[in-house]
C-alpha positions in Angstrom: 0.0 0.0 0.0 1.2 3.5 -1.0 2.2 5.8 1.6 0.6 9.1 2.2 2.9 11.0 0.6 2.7 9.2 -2.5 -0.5 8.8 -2.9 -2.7 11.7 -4.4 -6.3 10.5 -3.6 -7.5 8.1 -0.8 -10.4 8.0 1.1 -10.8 8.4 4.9 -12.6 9.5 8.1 -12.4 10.5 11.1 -13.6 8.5 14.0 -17.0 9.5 15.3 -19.3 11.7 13.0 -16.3 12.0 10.4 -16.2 8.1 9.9 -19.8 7.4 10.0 -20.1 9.8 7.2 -17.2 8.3 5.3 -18.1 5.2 5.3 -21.8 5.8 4.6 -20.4 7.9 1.4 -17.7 5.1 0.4 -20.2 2.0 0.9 -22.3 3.0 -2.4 -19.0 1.2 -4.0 -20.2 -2.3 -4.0 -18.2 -3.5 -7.0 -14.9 -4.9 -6.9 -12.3 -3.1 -9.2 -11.1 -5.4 -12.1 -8.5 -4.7 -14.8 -9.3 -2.6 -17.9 -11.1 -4.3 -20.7 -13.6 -6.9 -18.2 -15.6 -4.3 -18.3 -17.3 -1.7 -20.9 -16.7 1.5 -21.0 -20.0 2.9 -19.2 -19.4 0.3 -16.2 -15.9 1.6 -16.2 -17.0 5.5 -16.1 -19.9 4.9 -13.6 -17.0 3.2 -11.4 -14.5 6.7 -11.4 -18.0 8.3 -10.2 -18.2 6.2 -7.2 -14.3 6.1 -6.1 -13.9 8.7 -3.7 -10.3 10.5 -3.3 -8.7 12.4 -0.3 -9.2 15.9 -2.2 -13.5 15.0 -2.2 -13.1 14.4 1.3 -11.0 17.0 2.6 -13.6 19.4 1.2 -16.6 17.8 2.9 -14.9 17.3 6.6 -12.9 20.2 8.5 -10.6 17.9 10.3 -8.8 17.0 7.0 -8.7 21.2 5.8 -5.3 22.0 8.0 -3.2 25.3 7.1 -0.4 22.2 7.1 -1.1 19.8 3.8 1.4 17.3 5.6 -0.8 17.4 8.8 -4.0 16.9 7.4 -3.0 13.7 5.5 -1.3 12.7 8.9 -5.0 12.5 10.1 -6.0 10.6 7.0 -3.8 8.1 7.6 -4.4 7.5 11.1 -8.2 7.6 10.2 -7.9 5.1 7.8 -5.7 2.6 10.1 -8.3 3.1 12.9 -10.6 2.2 10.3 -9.0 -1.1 9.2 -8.9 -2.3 12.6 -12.5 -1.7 12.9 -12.7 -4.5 9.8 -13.9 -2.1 7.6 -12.8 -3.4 3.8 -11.7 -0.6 2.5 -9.8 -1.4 -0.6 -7.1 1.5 -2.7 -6.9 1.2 -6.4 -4.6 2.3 -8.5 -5.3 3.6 -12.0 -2.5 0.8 -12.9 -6.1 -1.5 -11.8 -8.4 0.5 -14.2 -7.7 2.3 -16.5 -10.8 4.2 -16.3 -9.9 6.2 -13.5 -7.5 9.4 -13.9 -6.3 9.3 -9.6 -6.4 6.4 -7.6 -9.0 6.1 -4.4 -11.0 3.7 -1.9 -13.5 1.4 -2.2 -15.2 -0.4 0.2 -16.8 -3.9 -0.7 -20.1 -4.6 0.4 -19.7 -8.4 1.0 -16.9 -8.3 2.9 -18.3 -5.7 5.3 -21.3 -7.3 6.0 -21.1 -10.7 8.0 -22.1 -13.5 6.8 -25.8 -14.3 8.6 -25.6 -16.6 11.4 -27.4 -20.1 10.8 -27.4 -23.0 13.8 -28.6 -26.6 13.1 -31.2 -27.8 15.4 -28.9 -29.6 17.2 -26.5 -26.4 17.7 -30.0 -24.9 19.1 -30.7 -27.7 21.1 -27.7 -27.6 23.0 -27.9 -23.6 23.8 -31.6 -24.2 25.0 -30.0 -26.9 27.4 -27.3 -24.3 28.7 -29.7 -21.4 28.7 -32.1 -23.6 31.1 -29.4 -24.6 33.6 -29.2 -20.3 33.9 -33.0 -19.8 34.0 -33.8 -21.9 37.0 -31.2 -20.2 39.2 -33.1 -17.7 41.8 -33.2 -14.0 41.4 -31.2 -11.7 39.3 -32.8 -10.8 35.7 -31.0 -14.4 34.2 -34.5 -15.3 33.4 -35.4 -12.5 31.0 -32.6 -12.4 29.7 -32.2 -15.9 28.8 -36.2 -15.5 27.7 -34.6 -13.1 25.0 -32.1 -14.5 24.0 -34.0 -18.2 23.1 -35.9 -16.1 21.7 -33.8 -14.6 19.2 -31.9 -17.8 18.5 -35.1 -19.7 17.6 -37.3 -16.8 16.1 -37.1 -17.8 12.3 -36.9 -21.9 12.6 -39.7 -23.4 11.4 -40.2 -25.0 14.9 -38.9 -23.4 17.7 -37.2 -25.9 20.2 -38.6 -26.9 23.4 -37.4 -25.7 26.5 -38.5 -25.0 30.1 -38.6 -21.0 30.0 -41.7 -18.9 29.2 -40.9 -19.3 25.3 -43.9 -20.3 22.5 -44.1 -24.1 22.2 -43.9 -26.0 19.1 -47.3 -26.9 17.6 -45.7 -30.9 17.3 -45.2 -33.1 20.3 -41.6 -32.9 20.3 -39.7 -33.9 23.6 -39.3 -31.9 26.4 -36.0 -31.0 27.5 -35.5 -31.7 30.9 -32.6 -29.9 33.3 -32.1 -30.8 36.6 -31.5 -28.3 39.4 -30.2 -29.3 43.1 -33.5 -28.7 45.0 -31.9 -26.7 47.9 -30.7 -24.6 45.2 -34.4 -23.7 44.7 -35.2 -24.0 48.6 -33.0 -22.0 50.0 -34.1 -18.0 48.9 -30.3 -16.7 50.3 -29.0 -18.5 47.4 -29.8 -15.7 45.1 -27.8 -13.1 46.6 -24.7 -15.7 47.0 -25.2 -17.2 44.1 -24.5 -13.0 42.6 -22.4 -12.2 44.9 -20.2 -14.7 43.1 -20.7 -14.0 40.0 -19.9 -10.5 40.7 -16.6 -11.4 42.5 -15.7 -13.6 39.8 -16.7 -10.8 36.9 -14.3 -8.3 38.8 -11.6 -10.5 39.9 -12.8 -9.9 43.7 -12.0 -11.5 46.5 -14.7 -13.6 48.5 -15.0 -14.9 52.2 -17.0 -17.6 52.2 -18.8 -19.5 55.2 -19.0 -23.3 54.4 -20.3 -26.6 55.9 -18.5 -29.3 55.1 -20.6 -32.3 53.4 -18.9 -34.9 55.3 -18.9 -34.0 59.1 -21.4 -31.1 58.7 -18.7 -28.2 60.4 -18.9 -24.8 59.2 -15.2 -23.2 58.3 -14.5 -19.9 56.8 -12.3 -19.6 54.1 -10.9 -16.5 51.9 -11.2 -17.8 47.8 -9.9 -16.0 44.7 -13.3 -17.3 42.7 -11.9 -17.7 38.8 -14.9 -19.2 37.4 -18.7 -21.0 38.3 -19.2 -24.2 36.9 -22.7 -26.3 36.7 -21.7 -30.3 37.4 -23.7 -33.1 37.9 -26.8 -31.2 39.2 -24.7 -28.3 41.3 -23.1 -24.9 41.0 -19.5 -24.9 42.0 -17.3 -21.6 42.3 -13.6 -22.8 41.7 -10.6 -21.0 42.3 -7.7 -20.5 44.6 -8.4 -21.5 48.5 -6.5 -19.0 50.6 -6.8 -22.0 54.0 -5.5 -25.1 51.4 -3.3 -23.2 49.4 -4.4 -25.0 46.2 -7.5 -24.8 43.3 -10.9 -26.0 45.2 -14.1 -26.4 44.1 -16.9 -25.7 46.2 -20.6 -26.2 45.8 -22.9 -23.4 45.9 -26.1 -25.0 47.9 -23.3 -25.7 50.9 -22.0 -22.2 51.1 -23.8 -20.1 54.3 -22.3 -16.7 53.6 -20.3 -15.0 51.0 -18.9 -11.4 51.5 -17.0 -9.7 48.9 -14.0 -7.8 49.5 -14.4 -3.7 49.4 -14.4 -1.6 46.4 -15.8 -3.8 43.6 -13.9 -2.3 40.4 -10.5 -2.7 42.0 -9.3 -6.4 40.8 -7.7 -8.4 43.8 -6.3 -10.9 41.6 -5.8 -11.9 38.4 -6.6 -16.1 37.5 -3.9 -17.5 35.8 -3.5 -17.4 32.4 -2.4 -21.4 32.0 -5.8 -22.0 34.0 -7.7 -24.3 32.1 -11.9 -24.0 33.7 -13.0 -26.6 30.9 -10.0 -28.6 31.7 -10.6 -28.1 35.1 -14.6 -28.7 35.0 -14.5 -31.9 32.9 -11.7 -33.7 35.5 -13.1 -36.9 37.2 -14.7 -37.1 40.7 -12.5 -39.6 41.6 -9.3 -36.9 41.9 -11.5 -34.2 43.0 -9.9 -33.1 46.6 -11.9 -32.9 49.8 -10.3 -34.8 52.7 -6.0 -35.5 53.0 -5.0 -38.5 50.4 -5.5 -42.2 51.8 -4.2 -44.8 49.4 -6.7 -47.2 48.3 -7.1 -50.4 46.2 -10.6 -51.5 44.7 -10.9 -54.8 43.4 -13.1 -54.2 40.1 -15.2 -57.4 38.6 -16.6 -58.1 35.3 -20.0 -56.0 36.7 -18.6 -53.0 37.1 -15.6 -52.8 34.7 -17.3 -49.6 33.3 -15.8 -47.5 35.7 -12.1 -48.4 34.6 -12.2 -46.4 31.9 -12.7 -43.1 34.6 -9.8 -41.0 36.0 -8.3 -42.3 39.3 -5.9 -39.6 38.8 -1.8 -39.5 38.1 -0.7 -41.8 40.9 -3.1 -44.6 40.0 -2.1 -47.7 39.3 -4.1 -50.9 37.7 -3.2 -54.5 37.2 -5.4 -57.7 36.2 -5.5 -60.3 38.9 -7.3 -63.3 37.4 -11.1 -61.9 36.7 -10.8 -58.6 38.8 -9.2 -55.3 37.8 -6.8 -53.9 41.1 -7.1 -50.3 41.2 -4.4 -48.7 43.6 -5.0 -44.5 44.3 -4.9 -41.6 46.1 -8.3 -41.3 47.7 -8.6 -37.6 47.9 -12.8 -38.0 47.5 -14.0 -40.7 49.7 -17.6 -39.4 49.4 -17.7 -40.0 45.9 -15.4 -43.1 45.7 -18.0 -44.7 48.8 -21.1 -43.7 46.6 -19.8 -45.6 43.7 -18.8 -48.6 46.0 -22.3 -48.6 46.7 -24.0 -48.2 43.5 -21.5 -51.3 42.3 -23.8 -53.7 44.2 -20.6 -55.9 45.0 -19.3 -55.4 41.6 -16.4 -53.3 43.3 -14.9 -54.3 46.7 -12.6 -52.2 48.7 -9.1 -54.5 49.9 -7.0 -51.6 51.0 -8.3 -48.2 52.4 -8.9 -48.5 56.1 -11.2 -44.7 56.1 -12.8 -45.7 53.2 -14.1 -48.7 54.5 -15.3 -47.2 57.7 -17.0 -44.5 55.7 -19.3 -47.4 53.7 -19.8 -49.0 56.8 -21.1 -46.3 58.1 -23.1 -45.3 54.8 -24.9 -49.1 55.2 -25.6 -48.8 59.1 -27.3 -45.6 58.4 -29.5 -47.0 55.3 -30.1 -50.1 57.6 -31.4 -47.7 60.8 -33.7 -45.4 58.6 -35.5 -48.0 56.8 -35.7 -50.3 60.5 -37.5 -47.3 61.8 -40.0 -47.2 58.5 -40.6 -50.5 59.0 -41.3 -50.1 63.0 -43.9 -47.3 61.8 -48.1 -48.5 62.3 
């Protein structure tokens, strides 16, 4: 591209009014310039009619008409490059181009400026309706209108509109429904709302949160400082992640088990920044089994044929497996002995526990509990 000092005509605006105006003025040009003799003679004369050069617009906007020539195409070009980065096509030719044209000039092309219209699948629709649900059930804030507007327009020219759980028109076919789930103390629990912003706000701002939380396992309340770098929707809970001032390490914690949060003071100044390496998907999608809530016990599981399923899940880095006749050994770091004693359960004998002393205690515990409750149904007139 020709500098500005070579160049005798070249189109440009200021940003603001000046551009607005340019760019209305430039975008009649919706041809693209070919070489002489593609074209006849009248396409090629209506064409030097529509190319517009810096001496047309230095007469039609002050802040080109300087006492200093040099200064005024200073401003041109820095118009122009402000204008480029805006991804507005604007396109110099040269009389070299056409031979039609006496001085060279901008045009700008028409189907390069406009973007290409935006077209989902019904699948691709499917799928946002699913994530815009999971926002619309949460409790307070102004998530429900604007997820509401949104569906609606994703979904406002398909010939049947998907179904979903919001306030949205329904298909006229019996299609489906798409069903979300939502933890019910989520729903129960009216505080929720305001934690439930709170952290959202501290994680917007980079802000840093005090959190009062109960522990699933023994039911004690701690209160921990957090660096929140995301929210994350799992297996039928909000979890805040980030950086756990009392463990010194990434945790995630669930939203429905958190009794107060208080952010820190003066909202717009940032108290941290999240890492750049930090992966949230990475982090979001990592298995249960190496999620951390209690100090590491090792443990082995004998796997059978029934349950061999869950060998292809993450036991994390330090796990080891070996074949032993027809059971899989599993050896790991227990860091979650809620969930690994859940899926000891829901194995129905398929997965025994040899080594793990805690763990064991834990199912034990889990059983005696099931046993009491339905003992004391059973006791009931």
């Amino acid at each position: 591209m020709r500098t500005a000092k070579s160049i005798k005509g070249k189109v440009v605006a200021k940003p603001g009014r000046t551009a607005k105006a340019a760019v209305a003025k430039a975008s009649k040009v919706d041809a693209k310039p070919v070489k002489a003799g593609r074209e006849d003679a009248a396409t090629r004369g209506d064409r030097s009619k529509r190319l517009l050069t810096y001496r047309e617009i230095r007469d039609q906007f002050v802040g080109y008409q300087t006492l200093n020539v040099e200064a005024g195409l200073r401003a041109f070009e820095r118009d122009k490059a402000d204008l480029l980065d805006l991804g507005v096509p604007i396109r110099y030719v040269t009389p070299d181009e056409d031979d039609s044209l006496e001085d060279g000039g901008y045009v700008i092309d028409m189907k390069r400026f406009k973007m290409p219209e935006v077209r989902l699948t019904a699948d691709e629709i499917s799928a946002l309706v699913l994530a815009a649900s999971v926002a619309h059930a949460m409790p307070g804030g102004t998530y429900p209108k604007i997820v509401d507007l949104a569906l609606k327009k994703l979904a406002f020219d398909l010939p049947e509109l998907p179904d979903t759980p919001t306030e949205f028109p329904r298909p006229a076919n019996n299609s489906p429904t798409v069903l979300v789930h939502f933890p019910e103390k989520l729903v129960a629990r009216p505080e929720l709302a305001e934690i439930y912003a709170t952290l959202e706000g501290a994680t917007r701002f980079h802000k840093r949160v005090t959190l009062t939380y109960q522990t699933a396992t023994t039911g004690l309340t701690s209160r921990r400082d957090l660096d929140p770098y995301a929210m994350v929707y799992r297996e039928g809970a909000w979890l805040v992640v980030g950086w756990c001032h009392l463990r010194q390490e990434v945790r995630s914690f669930r939203v429905d088990r958190i009794r107060e949060a208080v952010m820190a003071p003066k909202p717009k100044s940032p108290d941290f920044e999240r890492p750049v390496n930090f992966d949230v998907k990475a982090y979001a999608t990592r298995s249960p089994w190496t999620f951390t809530s209690e100090p590491p016990e090792e443990v082995q599981l004998a796997v059978l044929a029934a349950g061999a399923e869950v060998l292809n899940e993450d036991f994390g880095s330090t796990a080891v497996k070996r074949v032993e006749g027809d059971r899989t050994l599993v050896t790991f770091d227990c860091t979650n002995p809620e969930f690994a004693a859940s899926r000891v359960l829901a194995a129905k004998g398929a997965i025994q526990v040899i080594r793990g002393e805690k763990l064991r205690a834990r199912i034990a515990a889990e059983l005696e509990a099931i046993d009491e409750r339905y003992a004391t149904e059973l006791e009931q007139p």
